[in-house]
C-alpha positions in Angstrom: -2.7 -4.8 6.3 -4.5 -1.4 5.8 -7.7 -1.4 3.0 -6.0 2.1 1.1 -6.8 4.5 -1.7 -4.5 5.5 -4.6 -4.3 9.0 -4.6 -1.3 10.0 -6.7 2.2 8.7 -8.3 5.6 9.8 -7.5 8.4 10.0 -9.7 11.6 10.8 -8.6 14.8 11.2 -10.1 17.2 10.5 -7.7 16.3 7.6 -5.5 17.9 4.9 -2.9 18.9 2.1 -5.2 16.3 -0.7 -4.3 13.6 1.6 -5.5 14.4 1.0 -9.0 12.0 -0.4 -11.3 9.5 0.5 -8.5 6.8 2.5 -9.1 5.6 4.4 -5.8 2.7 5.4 -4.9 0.7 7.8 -2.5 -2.1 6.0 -0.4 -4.4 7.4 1.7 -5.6 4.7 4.4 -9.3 4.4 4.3 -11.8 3.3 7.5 -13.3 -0.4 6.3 -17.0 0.6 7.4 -17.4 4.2 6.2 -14.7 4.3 3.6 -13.5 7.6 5.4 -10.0 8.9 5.1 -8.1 7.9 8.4 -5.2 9.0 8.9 -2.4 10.6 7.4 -1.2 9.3 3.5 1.8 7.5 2.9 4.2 6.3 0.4 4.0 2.4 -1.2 5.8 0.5 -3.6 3.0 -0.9 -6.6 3.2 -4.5 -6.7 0.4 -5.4 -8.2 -0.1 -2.2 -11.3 -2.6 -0.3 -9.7 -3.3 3.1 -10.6 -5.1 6.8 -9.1 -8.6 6.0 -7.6 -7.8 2.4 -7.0 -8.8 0.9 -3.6 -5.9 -1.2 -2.8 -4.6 -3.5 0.4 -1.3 -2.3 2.0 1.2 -4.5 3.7 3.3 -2.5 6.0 4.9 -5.2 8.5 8.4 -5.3 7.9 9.0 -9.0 7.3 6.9 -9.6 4.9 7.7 -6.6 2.7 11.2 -7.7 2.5 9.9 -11.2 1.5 8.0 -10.1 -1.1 10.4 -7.7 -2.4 13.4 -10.6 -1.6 15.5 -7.5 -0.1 17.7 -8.2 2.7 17.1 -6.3 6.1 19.8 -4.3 6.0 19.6 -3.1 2.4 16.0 -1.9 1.8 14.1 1.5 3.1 11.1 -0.2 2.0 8.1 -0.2 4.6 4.8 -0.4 2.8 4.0 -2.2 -0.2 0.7 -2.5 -2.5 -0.1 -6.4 -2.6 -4.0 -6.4 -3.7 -6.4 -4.1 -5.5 -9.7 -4.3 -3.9 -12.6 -5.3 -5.8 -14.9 -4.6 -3.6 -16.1 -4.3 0.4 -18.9 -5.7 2.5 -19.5 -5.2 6.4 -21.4 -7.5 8.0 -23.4 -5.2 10.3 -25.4 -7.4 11.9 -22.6 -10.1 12.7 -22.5 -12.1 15.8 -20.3 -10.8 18.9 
């Protein structure tokens, strides 16, 4: 799972056929400590109704997005799915090694 901003909506007019219904979103993954961008932004499929400026956790494991989706393995193009907005963080910084 990745700890992710919502940064933007997509809408598309033409799309493979188990996107339907789906509303996708761009996420920007976030570092857990600083809250820093990290990486490069990529595209989910909104579970859970989150919206721009959301802080949201991303499930990108192939297994369970199918499973949560109920798609079969073969049929869906589907790598990364919203499954939690985030209420909030806290880093333990003075945690035990």
């Amino acid at each position: 799972m990745r700890l992710c901003k919502v940064i933007g909506n997509v809408t598309a007019s033409v799309k493979h056929h188990t996107y339907n219904g789906l509303p996708l979103m761009i996420v920007q993954p976030l570092d857990g400590t600083s809250m820093a961008e990290r990486g490069a932004s990529l595209l989910a499929v909104d579970t859970v109704q989150a919206g721009p400026g959301d802080q949201v956790l991303v499930m990108s494991e192939g297994s369970g997005v199918r499973q949560i989706l109920k798609t079969s393995p073969t049929s869906s193009p589907i790598r990364s799915v919203i499954v939690g907005i985030v209420d909030a963080v806290t880093v333990d910084e003075g945690g035990e090694s």
